[in-house]
KOLBA-126702 format. One record per residue (C-alpha): residue in one letter; x, y, z. Coordinates in Angstrom, 1 decimal. Layout:
BEGIN
@r->a; x->X; y->Y; z->Z .
...
END
This chain:
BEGIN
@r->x; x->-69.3; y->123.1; z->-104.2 .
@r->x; x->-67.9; y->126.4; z->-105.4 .
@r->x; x->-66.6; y->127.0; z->-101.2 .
@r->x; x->-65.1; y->123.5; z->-101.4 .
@r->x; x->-62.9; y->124.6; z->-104.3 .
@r->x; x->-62.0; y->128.0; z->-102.6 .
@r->x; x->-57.9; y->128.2; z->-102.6 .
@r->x; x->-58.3; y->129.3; z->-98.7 .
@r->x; x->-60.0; y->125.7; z->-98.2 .
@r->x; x->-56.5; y->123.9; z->-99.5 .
@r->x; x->-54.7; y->126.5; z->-97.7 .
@r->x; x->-56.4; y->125.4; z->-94.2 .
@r->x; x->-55.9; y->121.7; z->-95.0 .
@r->x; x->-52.3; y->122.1; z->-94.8 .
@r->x; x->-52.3; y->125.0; z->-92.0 .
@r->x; x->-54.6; y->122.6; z->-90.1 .
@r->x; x->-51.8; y->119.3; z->-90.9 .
@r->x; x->-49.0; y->121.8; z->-89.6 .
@r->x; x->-50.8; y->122.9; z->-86.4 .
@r->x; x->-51.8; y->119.1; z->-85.8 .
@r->x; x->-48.5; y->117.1; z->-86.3 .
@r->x; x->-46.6; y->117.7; z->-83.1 .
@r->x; x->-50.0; y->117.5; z->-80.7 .
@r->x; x->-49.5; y->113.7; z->-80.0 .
@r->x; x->-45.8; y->113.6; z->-80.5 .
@r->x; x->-45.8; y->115.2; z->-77.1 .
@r->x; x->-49.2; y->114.2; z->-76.0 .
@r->x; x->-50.6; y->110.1; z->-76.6 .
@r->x; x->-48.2; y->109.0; z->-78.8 .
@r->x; x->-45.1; y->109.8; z->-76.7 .
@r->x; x->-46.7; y->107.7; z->-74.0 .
@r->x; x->-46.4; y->104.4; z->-75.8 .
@r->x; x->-42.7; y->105.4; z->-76.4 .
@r->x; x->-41.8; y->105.9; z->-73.0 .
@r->x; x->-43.9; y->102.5; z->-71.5 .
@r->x; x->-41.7; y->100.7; z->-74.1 .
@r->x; x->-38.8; y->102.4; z->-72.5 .
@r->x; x->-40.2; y->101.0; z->-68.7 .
@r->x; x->-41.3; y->104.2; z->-67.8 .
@r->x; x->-44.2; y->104.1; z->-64.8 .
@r->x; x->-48.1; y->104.5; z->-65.5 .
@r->x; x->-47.6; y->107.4; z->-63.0 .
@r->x; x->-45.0; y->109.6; z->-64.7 .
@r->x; x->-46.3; y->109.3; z->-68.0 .
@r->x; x->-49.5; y->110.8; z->-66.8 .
@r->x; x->-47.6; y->113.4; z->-65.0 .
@r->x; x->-45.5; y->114.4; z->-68.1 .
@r->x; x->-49.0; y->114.6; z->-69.7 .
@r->x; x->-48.9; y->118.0; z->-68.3 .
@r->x; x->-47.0; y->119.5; z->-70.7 .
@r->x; x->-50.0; y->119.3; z->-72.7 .
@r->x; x->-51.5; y->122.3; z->-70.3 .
@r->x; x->-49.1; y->124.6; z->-72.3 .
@r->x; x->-51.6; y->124.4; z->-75.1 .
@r->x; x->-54.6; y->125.4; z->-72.3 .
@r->x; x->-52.7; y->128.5; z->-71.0 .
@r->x; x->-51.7; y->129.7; z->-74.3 .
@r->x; x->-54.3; y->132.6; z->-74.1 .
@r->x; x->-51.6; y->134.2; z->-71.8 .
@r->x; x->-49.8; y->135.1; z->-74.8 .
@r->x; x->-51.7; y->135.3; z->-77.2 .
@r->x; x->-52.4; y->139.4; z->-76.8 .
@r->x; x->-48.5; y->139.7; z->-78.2 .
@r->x; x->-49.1; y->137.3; z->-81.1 .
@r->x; x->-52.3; y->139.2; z->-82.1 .
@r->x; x->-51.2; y->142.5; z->-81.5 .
@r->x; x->-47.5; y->142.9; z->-82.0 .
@r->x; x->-44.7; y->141.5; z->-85.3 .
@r->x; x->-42.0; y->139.2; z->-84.9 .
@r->x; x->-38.4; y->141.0; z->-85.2 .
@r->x; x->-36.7; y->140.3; z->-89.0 .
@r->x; x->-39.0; y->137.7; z->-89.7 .
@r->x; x->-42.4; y->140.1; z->-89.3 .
@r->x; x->-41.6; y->141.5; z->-92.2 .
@r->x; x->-43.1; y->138.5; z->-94.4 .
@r->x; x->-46.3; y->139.4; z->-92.3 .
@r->x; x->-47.6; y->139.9; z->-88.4 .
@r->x; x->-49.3; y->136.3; z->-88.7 .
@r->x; x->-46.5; y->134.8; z->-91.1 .
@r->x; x->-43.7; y->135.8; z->-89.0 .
@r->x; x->-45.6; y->134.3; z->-85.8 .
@r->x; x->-45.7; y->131.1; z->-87.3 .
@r->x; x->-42.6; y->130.6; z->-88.7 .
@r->x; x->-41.0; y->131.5; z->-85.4 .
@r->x; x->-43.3; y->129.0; z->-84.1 .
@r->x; x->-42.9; y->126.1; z->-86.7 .
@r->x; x->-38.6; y->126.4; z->-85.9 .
@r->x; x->-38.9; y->126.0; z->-82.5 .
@r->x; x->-41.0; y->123.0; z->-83.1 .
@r->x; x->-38.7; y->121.2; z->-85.8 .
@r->x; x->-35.9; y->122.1; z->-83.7 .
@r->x; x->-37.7; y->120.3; z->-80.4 .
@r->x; x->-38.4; y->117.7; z->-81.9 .
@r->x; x->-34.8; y->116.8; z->-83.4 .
@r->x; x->-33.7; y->117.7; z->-79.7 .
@r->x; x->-36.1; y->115.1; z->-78.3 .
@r->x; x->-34.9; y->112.1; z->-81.0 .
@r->x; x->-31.4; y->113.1; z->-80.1 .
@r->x; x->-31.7; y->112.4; z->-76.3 .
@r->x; x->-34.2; y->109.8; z->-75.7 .
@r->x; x->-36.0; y->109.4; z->-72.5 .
@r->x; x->-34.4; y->106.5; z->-71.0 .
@r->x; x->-32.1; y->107.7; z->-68.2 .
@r->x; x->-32.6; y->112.0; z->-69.1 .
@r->x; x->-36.6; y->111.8; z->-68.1 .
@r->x; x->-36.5; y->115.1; z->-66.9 .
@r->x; x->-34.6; y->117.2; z->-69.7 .
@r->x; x->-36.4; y->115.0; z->-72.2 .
@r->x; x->-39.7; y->116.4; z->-70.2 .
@r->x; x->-38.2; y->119.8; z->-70.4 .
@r->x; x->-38.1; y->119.5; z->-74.5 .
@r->x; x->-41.1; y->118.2; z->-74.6 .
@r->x; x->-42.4; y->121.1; z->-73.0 .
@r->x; x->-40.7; y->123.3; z->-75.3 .
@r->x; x->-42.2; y->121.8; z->-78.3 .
@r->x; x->-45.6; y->122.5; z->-76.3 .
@r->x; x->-45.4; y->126.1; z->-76.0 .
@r->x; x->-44.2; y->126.1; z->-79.7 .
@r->x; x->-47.2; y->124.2; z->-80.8 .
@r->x; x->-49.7; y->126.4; z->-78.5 .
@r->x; x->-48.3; y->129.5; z->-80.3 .
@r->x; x->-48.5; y->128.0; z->-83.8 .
@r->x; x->-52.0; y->127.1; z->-82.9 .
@r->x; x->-52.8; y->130.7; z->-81.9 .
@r->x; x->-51.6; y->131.9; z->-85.4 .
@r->x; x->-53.4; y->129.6; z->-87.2 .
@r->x; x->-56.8; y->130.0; z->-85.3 .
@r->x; x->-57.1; y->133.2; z->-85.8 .
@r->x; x->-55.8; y->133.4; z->-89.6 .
@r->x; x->-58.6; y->130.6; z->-90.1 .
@r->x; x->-61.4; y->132.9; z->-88.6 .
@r->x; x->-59.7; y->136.0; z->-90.4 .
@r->x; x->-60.0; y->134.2; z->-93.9 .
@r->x; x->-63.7; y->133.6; z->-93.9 .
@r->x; x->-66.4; y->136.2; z->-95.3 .
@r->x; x->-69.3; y->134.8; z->-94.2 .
@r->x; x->-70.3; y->132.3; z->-91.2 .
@r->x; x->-70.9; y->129.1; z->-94.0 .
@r->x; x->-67.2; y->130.0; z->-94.8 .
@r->x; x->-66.6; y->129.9; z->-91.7 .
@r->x; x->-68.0; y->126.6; z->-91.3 .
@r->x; x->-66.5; y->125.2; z->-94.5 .
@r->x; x->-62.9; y->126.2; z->-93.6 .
@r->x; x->-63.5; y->125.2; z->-90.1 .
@r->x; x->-63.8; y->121.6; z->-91.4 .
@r->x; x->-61.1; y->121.6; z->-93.6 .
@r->x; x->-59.1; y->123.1; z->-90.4 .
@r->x; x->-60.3; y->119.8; z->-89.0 .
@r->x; x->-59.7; y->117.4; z->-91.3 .
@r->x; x->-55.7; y->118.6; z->-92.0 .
@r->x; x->-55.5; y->118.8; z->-88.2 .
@r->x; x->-57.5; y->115.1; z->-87.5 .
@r->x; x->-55.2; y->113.6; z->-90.4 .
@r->x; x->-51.9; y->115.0; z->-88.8 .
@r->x; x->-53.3; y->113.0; z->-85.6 .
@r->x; x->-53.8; y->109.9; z->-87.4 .
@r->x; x->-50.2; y->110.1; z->-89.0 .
@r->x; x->-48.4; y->110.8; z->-85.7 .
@r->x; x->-50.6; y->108.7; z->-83.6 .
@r->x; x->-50.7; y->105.8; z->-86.6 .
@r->x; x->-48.3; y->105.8; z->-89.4 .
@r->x; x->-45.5; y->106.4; z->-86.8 .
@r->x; x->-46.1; y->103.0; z->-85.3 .
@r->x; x->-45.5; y->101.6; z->-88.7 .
@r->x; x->-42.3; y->103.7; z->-88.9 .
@r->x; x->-41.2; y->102.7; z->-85.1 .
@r->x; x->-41.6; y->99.5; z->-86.2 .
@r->x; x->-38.8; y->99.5; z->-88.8 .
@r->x; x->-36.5; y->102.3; z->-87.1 .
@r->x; x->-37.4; y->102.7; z->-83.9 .
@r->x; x->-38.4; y->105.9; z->-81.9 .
@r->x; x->-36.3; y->107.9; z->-82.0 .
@r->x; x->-35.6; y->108.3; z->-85.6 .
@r->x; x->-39.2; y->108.2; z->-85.9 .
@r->x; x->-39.1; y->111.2; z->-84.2 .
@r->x; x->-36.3; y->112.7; z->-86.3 .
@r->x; x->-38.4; y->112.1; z->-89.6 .
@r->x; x->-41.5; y->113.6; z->-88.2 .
@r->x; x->-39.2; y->116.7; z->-87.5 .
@r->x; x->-38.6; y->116.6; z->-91.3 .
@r->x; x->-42.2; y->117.0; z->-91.8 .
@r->x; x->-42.8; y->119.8; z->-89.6 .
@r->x; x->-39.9; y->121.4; z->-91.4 .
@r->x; x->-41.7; y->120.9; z->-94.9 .
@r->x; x->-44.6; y->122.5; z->-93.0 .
@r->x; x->-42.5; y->125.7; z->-92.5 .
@r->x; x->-41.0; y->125.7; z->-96.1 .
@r->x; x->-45.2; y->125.8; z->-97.2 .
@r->x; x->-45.5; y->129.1; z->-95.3 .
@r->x; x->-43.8; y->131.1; z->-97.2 .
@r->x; x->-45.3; y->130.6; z->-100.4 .
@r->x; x->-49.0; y->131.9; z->-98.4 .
@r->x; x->-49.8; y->135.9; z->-97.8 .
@r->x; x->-51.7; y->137.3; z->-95.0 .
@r->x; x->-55.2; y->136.8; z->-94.4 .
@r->x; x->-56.6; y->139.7; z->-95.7 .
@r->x; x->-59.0; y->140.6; z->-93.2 .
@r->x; x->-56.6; y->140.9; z->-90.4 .
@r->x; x->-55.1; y->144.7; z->-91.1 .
@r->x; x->-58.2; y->146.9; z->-91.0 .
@r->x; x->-59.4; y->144.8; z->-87.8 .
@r->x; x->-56.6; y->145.8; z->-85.9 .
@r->x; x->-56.5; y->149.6; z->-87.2 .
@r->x; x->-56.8; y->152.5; z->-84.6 .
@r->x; x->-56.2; y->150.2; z->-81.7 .
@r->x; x->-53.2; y->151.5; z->-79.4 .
@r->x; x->-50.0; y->150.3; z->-79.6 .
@r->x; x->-49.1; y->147.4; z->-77.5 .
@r->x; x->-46.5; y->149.2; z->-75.5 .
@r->x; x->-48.9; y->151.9; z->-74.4 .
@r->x; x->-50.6; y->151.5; z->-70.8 .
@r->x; x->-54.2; y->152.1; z->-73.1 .
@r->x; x->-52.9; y->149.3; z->-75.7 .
@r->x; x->-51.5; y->146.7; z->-72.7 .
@r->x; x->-54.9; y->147.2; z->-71.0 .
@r->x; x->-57.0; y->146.7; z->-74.5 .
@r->x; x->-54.6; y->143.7; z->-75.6 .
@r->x; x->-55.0; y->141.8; z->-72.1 .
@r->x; x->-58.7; y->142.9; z->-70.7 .
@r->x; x->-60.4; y->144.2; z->-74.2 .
@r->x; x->-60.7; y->140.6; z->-75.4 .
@r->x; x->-62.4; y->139.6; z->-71.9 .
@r->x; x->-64.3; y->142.6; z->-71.8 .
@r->x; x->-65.3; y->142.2; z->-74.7 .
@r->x; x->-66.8; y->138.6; z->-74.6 .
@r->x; x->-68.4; y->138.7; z->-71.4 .
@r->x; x->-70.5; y->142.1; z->-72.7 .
@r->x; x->-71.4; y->140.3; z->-75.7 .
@r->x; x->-73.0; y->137.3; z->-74.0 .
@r->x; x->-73.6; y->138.6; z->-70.2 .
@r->x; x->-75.3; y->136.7; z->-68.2 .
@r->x; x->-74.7; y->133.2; z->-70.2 .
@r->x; x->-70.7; y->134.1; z->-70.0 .
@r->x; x->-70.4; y->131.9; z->-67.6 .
@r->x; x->-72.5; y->128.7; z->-68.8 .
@r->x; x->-71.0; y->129.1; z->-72.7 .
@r->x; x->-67.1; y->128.6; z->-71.0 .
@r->x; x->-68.3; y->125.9; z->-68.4 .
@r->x; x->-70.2; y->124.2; z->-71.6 .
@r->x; x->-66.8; y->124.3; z->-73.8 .
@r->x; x->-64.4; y->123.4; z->-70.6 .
@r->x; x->-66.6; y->120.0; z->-69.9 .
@r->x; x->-67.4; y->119.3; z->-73.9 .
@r->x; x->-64.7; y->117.1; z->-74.1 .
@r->x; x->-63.1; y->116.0; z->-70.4 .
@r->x; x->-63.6; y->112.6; z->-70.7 .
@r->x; x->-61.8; y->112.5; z->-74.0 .
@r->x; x->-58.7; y->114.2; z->-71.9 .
@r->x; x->-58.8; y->112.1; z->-69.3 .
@r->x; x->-58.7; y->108.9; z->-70.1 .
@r->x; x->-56.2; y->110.1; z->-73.1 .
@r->x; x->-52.7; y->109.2; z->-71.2 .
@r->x; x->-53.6; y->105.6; z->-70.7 .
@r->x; x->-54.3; y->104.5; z->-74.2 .
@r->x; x->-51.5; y->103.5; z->-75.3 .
@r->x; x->-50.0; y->102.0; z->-72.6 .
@r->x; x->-52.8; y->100.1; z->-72.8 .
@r->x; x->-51.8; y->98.9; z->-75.9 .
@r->x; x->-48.4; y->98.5; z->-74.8 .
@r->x; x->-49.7; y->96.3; z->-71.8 .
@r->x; x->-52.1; y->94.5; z->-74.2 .
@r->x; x->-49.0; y->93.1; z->-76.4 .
@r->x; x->-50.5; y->94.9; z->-79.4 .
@r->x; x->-47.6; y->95.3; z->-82.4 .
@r->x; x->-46.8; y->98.0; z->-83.4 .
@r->x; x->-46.8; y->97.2; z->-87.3 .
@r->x; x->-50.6; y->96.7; z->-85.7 .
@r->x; x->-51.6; y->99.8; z->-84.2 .
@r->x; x->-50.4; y->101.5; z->-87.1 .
@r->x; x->-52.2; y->100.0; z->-89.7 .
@r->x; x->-55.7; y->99.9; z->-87.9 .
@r->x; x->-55.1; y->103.4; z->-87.3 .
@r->x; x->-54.0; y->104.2; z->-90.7 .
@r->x; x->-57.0; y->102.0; z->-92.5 .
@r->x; x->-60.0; y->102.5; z->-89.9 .
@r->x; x->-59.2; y->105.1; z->-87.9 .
@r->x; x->-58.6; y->107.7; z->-91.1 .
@r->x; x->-61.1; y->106.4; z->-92.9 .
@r->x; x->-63.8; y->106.9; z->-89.6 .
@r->x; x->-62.1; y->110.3; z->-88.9 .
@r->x; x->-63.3; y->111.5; z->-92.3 .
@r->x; x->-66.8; y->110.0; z->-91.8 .
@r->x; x->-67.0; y->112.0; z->-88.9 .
@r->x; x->-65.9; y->115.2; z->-90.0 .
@r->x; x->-67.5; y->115.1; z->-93.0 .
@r->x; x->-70.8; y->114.1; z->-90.9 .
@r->x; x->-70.7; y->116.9; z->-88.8 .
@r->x; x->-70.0; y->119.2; z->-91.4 .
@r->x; x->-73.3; y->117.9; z->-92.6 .
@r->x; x->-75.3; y->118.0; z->-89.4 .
@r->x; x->-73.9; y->121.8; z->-88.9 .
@r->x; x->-75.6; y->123.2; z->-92.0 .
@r->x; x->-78.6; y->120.8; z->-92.1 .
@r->x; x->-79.2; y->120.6; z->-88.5 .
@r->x; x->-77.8; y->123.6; z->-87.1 .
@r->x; x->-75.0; y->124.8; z->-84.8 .
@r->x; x->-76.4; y->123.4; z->-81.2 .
@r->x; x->-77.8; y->120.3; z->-82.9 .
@r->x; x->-74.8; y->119.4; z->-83.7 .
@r->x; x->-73.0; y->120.3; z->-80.9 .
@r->x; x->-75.4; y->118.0; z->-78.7 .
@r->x; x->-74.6; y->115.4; z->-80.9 .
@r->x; x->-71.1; y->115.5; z->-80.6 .
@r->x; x->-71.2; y->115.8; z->-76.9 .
@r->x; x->-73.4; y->112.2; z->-76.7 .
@r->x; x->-71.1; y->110.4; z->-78.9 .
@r->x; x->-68.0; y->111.8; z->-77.5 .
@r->x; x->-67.7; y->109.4; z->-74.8 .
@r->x; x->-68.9; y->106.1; z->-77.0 .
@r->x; x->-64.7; y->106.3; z->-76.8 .
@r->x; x->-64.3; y->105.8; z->-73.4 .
@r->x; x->-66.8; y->102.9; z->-73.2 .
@r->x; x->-64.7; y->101.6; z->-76.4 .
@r->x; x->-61.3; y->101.4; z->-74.5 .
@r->x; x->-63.3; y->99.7; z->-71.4 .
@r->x; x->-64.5; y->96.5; z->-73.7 .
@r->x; x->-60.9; y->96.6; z->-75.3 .
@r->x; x->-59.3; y->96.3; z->-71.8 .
@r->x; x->-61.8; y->93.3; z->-71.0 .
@r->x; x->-61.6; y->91.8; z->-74.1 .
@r->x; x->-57.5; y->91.3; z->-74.8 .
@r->x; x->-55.2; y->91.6; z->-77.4 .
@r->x; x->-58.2; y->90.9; z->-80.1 .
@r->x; x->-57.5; y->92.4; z->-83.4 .
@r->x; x->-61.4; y->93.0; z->-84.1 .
@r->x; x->-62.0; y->95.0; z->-81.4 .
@r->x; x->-58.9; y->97.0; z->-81.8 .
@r->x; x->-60.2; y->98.0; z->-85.1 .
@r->x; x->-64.0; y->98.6; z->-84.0 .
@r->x; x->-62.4; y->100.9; z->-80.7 .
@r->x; x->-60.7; y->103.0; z->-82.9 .
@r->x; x->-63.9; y->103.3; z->-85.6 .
@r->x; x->-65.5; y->104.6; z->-82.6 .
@r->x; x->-62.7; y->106.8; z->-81.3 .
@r->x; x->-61.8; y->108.3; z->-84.5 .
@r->x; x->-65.4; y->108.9; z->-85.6 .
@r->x; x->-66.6; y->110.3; z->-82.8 .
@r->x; x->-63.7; y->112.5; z->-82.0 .
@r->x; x->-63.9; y->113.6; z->-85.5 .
@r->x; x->-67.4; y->115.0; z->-85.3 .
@r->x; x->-67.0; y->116.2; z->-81.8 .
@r->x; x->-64.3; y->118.5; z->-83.0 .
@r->x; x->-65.6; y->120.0; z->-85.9 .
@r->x; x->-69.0; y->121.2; z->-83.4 .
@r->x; x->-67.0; y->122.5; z->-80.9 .
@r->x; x->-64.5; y->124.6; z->-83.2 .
@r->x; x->-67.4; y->125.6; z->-85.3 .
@r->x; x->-69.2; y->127.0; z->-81.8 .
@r->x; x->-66.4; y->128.6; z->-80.3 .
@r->x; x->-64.9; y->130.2; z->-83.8 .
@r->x; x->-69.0; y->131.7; z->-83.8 .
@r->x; x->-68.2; y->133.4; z->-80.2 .
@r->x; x->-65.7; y->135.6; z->-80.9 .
@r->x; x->-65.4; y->139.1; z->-81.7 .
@r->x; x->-63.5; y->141.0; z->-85.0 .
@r->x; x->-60.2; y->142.6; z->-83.5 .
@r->x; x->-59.8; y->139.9; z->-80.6 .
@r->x; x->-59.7; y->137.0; z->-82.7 .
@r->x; x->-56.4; y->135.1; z->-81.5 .
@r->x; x->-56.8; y->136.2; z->-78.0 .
@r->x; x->-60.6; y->135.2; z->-78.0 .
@r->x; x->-60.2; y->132.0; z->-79.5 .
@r->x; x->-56.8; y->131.0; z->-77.3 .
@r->x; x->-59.1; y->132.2; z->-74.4 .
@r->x; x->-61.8; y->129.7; z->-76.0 .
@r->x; x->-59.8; y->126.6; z->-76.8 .
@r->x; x->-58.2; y->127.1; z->-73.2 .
@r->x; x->-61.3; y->126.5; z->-71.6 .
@r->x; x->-62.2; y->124.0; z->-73.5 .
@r->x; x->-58.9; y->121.8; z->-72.5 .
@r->x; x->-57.6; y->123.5; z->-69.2 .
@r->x; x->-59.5; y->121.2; z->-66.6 .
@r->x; x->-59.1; y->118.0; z->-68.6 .
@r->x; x->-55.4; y->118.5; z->-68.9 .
@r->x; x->-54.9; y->119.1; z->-65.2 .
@r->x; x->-57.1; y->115.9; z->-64.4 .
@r->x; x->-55.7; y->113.6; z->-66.8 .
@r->x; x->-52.2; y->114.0; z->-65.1 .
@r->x; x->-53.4; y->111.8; z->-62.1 .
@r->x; x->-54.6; y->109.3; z->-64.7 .
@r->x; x->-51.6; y->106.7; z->-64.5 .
@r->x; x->-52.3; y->107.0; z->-60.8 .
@r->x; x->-55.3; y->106.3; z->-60.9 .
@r->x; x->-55.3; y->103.2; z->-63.1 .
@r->x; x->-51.9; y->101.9; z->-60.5 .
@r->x; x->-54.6; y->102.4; z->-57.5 .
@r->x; x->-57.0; y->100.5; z->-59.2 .
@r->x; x->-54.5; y->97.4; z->-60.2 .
@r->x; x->-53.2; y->97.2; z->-56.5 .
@r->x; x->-56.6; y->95.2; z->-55.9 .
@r->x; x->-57.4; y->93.9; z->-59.1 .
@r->x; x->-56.1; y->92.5; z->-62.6 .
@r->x; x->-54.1; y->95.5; z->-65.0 .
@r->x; x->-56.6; y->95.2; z->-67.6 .
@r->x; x->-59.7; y->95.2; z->-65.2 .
@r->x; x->-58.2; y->98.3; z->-63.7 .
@r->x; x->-57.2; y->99.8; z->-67.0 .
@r->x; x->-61.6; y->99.1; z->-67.9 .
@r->x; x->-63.2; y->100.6; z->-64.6 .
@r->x; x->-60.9; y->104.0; z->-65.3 .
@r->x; x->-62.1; y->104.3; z->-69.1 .
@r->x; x->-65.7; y->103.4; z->-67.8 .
@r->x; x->-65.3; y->105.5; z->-65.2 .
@r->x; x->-64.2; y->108.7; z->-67.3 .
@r->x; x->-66.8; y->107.9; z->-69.7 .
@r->x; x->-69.4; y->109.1; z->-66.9 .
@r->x; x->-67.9; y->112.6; z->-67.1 .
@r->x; x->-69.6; y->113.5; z->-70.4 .
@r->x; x->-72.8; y->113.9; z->-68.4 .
@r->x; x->-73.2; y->117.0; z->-66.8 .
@r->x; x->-71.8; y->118.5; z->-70.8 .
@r->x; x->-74.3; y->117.2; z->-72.6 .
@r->x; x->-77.2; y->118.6; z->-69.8 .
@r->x; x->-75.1; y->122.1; z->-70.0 .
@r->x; x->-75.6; y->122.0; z->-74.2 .
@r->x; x->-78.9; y->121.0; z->-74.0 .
@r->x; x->-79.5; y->124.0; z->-71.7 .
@r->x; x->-77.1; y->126.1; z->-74.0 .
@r->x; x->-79.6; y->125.2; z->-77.1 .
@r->x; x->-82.6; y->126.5; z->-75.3 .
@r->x; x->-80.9; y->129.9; z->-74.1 .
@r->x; x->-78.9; y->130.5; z->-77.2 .
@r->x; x->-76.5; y->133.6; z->-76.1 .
@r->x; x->-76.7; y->137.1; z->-78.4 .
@r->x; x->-74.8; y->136.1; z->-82.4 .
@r->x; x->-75.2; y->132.5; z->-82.2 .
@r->x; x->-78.9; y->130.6; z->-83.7 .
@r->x; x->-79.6; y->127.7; z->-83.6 .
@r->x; x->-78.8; y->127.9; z->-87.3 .
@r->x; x->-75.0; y->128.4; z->-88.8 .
END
């Protein structure tokens, strides 16, 4: 209990609700916005893509680890990184309320993309002030879930208590108050100092500017991690960019599921709000649980079989109508499992990386981990208008989620292979 109580915990609660809120505001969420609007199945899984800003991130992420922001660095390297990061978020967001996507599709794209890039740099920042923090790997661990559970919560409030809000105002000043948050977000940050770790891991290196501290900032973090693991490079970065595809790509399409269902939105927000928060903190709190009684791969397995329980949800909800009980039980499901799938995955590839590369490694990490499912879940509003050209919309809607469900396979065999193989620095045991 004594860890639980540590000031860093409260500190990654609200780093993790910062880094969270704007993920579905121009990821899920958005989509239900534009169906309302009468945008096409199609384009919202093309705009979708903007979501691969948060997969390439890594490309970056040498200058956020290794260089200061001008004027505002001097609050702090990571400080000054974030609160750059956190503006051009609020900022985006306000932009996108302001316009609206009926009839400026593409500019309002555009924005969203900003907000993207934004987001993945915030996210860079705060991954590696998360790992910087911790002194030992249960640390680790504990401010890994609370990471999780501020970051899961944000997703609940933008993907739930916004319907509630859209409900009363509409979307667009939804929007606008969700800006507000962000910007409260931004206020919090600088009342917080520097992880204290992060000076002496970054002594002696060369400066950036130098052809020796260019080449250390962009290959040393590679370098780096394939000589750690060698030969099971390969397998741990396949294992993390499959953990979660079928989450990905059947993403897009749940809300204009709902939309397509008829479900209110007064609806959606409450069984998001009541169940789904309530299941997300079973499930992080679960595998929290499972990590230190069971282990790191344990739990990993785990998450990777009930990961797509989700997919197979949304399937029976498509088949089953507008019904309010299955709603709720879907998103128990969706919540839970994502939840716990979450927390083993960011406790496995925070164990992989290596002191001095930490954002670099980690962006390198987390873009595996999303890259492919972000590219393929684009074609996912194609793929469901395909289906419907021979069938019923909600038949169509329940092959694609079944369908996609079938894509957690060949993860769980690579995890199971991982947890027999364990690669150098990571047992079976956190």
């Amino acid at each position: 209990m004594r860890g639980v109580r540590d000031p860093k915990v409260a500190l990654l609660l609200v780093l993790g609700l910062a880094a969270g809120l704007p993920f579905m505001l121009v990821g899920n969420t958005l989509g239900f916005w534009l169906r309302t609007e009468g945008i096409e199945l199609g384009a919202i899984g093309f705009l979708s893509w903007v979501g691969i800003a948060y997969s390439v991130k890594f490309l970056w992420a040498p200058v956020v680890d290794r260089t200061t922001v001008p004027l505002l660095g001097r609050l702090g390297r990571r400080r000054g990184w974030l609160l750059l990061a956190q503006g051009g978020v609020v900022l985006g967001l306000l932009a996108m309320a302001i316009l609206t996507p009926k009839g400026h599709l593409q500019l309002f794209g555009a924005i969203a993309l900003g907000v993207a890039l934004a987001s993945a740099t915030q996210d860079i920042v705060i991954d590696a002030w998360r790992i910087e923090c911790a002194e030992s790997s249960d640390q680790l661990a504990i401010l890994s879930a609370a990471y999780q559970l501020g970051y899961r919560t944000a997703l609940l409030l933008t993907d739930a208590l916004i319907f509630l809000v859209a409900a009363q105002v509409g979307w667009a000043s939804s929007y606008a108050a969700f800006a507000a948050m962000a910007f409260a977000g931004l206020v919090v940050v600088l009342f917080v100092g520097e992880p204290r770790s992060m000076g002496p891991s970054t002594v002696g290196l060369p400066p950036l500017w130098t052809p020796r501290g260019l080449y250390d900032a962009i290959l040393g973090p590679f370098i780096a991690f394939f000589r750690q693991h060698r030969q099971m490079a390969l397998a741990v970065l396949a294992a993390i960019s499959l953990y979660r595809l079928a989450d990905f790509v059947m993403g897009p399409m749940a809300n204009p599921l709902y939309a397509d269902l008829g479900i209110a939105e007064e609806t959606i927000g409450t069984v998001r709000g009541g169940i789904g928060l309530a299941a997300t903190f079973l499930g992080t709190a679960a595998a929290g649980v499972a990590a230190l009684r069971l282990g790191l791969f344990p739990t990993l397995l785990l998450g990777a079989v009930l990961g797509p329980l989700s997919n197979l949800a949304f399937a029976w909800l498509a088949l089953s109508g507008a019904d309010n009980v299955v709603f709720g039980i879907a998103m128990a499901i969706d919540n839970f499992s994502a939840g716990f799938a979450g927390i083993a995955l960011i406790a496995y590839m925070s164990s992989l990386t290596n002191v001095g590369y930490t954002a670099t490694q980690y962006a390198l990490l987390s873009s595996f981990y999303a890259l492919l499912g972000k590219v393929m879940k684009g074609f996912s509003g194609v793929i469901v208008e395909t289906l419907a050209q021979t069938r019923p919309l909600m038949e169509a809607y329940a092959l694609f989620f079944a369908g996609t469900a079938a894509l957690a396979l060949p993860a769980i065999a690579l995890v199971a292979w991982l947890a027999r193989h364990a690669p150098a620095g990571v047992s079976s045991k956190s």
